[in-house]
N, C-alpha and C positions, 0 to 999 in steps of 0.2 A: 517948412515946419520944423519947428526942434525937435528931436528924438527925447526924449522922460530918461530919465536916468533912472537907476536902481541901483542901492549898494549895494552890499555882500549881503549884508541880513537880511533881505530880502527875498535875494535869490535862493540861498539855504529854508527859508521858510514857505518859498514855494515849491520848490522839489519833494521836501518833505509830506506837502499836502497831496503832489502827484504820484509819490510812492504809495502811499495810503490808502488810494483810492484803487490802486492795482493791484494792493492787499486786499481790497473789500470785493472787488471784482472778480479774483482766481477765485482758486480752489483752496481748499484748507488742508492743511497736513496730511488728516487721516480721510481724504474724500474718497470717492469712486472714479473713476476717470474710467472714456468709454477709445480702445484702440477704433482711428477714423478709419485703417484700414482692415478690421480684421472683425470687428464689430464686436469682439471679445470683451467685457469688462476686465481693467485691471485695477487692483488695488493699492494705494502709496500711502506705507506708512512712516509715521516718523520713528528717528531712532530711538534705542531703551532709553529708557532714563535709568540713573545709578540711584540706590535706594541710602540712607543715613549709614547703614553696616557696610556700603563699598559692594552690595551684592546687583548685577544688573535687573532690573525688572523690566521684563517683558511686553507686561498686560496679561500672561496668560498663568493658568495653574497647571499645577502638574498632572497628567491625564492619570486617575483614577488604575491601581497595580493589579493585573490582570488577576483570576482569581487560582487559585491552587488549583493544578488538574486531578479530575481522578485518575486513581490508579489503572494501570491497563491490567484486565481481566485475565489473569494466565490459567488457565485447565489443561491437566494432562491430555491426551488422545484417549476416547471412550477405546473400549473394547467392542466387538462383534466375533460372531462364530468362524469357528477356521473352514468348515463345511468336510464334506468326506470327499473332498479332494485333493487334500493337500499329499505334496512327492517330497521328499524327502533329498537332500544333495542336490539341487540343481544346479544346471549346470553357470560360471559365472559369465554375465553379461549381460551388456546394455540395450541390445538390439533383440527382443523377443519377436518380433514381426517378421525377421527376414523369411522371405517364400509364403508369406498371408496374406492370405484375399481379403480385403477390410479397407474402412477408413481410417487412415494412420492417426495417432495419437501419439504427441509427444506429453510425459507427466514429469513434472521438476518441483524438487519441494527442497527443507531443510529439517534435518532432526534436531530437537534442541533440547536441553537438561528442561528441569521441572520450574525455571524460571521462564521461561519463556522466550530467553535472550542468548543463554550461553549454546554453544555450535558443539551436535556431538561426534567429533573425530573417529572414521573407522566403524560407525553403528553398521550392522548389515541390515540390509535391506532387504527381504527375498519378498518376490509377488506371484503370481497367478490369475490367469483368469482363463473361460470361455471364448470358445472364435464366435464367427457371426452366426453362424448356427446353433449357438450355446450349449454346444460342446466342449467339455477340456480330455486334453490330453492324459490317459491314467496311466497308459504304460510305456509307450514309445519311446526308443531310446532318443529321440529328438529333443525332449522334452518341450513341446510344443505352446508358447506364450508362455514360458516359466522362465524365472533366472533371478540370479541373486546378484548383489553389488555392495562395493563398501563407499559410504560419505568421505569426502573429502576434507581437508582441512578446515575447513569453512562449513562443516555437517551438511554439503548439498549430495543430493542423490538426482540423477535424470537417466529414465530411458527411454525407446521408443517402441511401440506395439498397435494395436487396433482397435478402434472400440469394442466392445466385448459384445454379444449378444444375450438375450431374452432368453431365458427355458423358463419351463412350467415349475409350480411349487403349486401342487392341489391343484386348487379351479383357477389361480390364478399364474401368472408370472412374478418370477425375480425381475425386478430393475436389474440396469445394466449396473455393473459392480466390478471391484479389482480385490483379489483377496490381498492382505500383508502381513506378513511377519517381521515384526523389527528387534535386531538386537542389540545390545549394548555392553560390555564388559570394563569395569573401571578395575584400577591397580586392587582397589580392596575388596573384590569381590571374586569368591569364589566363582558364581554361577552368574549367567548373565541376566539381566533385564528384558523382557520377554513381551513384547506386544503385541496380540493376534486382531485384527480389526481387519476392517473392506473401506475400500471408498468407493461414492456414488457419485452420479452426475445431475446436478440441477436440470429442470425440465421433462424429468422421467415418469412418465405417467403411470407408473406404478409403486415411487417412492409411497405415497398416502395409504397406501396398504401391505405396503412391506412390513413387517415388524421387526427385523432389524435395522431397514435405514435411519439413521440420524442425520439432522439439520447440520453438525457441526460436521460431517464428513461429507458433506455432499458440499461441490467444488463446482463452479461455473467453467465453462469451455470457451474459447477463442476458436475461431474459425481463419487459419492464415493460408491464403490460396490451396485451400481447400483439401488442410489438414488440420487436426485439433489439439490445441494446445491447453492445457490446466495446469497449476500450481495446488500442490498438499503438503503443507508442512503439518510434522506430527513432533507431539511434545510428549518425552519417555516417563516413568517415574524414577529420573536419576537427580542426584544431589547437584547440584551446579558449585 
C-alpha cells in the first residue's frame, strides 16, 4: 500500500490544532493547582502587566494606611501618706533584707521626667517598710528594711527585701505596702522635687478597703523559684 503524503501546510496546521487542544485541556494562568504530594493548594499567577504611564500593575491596591495612634497616657506618680515612720538618713543600699525572715522580694523600676520617656539620672530613691510581723524598725541603729539608692544613668533603681507584712489600722488591716520617697534635683533648682507615695501589690485582700491604695500603684508579682519579683516605674513632676 502507498503511504499518503502531506506537505508542509499541513503538518504546520495540524500541530497547531494539537497545541490547542492542550491549551483547552490545562489549566489557565491564574488557576488553582492542587500539590499531588502535600495536598496543599498552590496558586500560579501570571506576570504584572505594565500599565500605559510604564507603571507595573499588579491586580492589587494599596492596603488601606493604618490609622494614627493615640497618644500614650503619661501621669505623674499620685502621692500617699509618708505614715509616722518615716527615719530620716538612712543608711545607703540595695540590700535591705540581709538577716530577714521573709519571702524575698526583688523590686526594679525607672524614674522618668514628666514625659514619661525621658530617664532621671541620680533621683534618690529612699523606701521603707514593715517585716513579716508588720513591724518597722523606729530606732535601731540597723535600720532595719530601710535604705536609700541613686538611679543610674538610664534612671533605673533595684533592690532586694521581703514582702512586707499586714498590721492593724482600726478594725481593719493595711495591705501589704512599701513606703517611698523620691527625689530629684536639676541644675536650675534650688530645692529638689519631692515625691512621698507607697506601692501595693495586686491580689491584697485589703486593697478594697484601704483608703489610700491606688489602682495605678499597685504592681503585679512574678513568682521565680520561689522569690518575688515586680517592676514600679514612677514619673516625677520634673520638666523633661
Amino acid at each position: 500500500m502507498r503511504r499518503k503524503k502531506h506537505n508542509r501546510r499541513w503538518f504546520i496546521e495540524t500541530a497547531s490544532v494539537g497545541l490547542l487542544g492542550l491549551g483547552a485541556c490545562g489549566t489557565s494562568p491564574n488557576s488553582t493547582e492542587k500539590d499531588q504530594e502535600t495536598g496543599i493548594s498552590t496558586e500560579t499567577t501570571s506576570p504584572p502587566t505594565s500599565s500605559p504611564s510604564g507603571t507595573t500593575n499588579t491586580g492589587e491596591t494599596n492596603p488601606p494606611a493604618d490609622p494614627p495612634s493615640s497618644p500614650v497616657l503619661c501621669e505623674e506618680t499620685t502621692e500617699d501618706i509618708a505614715g509616722p515612720f518615716y527615719r530620716e538618713n538612712p543608711p545607703w543600699r540595695v540590700n535591705l533584707a540581709d538577716g530577714e525572715l521573709g519571702t524575698p522580694l526583688t523590686i526594679r523600676g525607672v524614674v522618668y521626667a514628666d514625659d514619661c520617656q525621658t530617664p532621671l539620672q541620680n533621683a534618690v530613691v529612699d523606701v521603707w517598710q514593715a517585716d513579716t510581723s508588720g513591724a518597722y524598725d523606729n530606732s535601731s541603729e540597723a535600720f532595719r528594711l530601710r535604705g536609700q539608692m541613686q538611679t543610674n544613668a538610664q534612671g533605673e533603681y533595684e533592690y532586694k527585701t521581703i514582702l512586707p507584712g499586714r498590721y492593724r489600722n482600726g478594725a481593719t488591716y493595711r495591705p501589704r505596702h512599701i513606703h517611698y520617697q523620691v527625689q530629684h534635683t536639676t541644675e536650675a533648682q534650688n530645692e529638689p522635687t519631692t515625691l512621698i507615695t507607697q506601692l501595693y501589690f495586686e491580689g491584697d485582700e485589703y486593697l478594697a478597703s484601704d483608703p489610700w491604695a491606688e489602682k495605678s500603684r499597685t504592681i503585679a508579682l512574678e513568682e521565680v523559684n520561689g522569690e518575688f519579683e515586680g517592676i514600679f516605674d514612677i514619673v516625677l513632676a520634673v520638666s523633661a
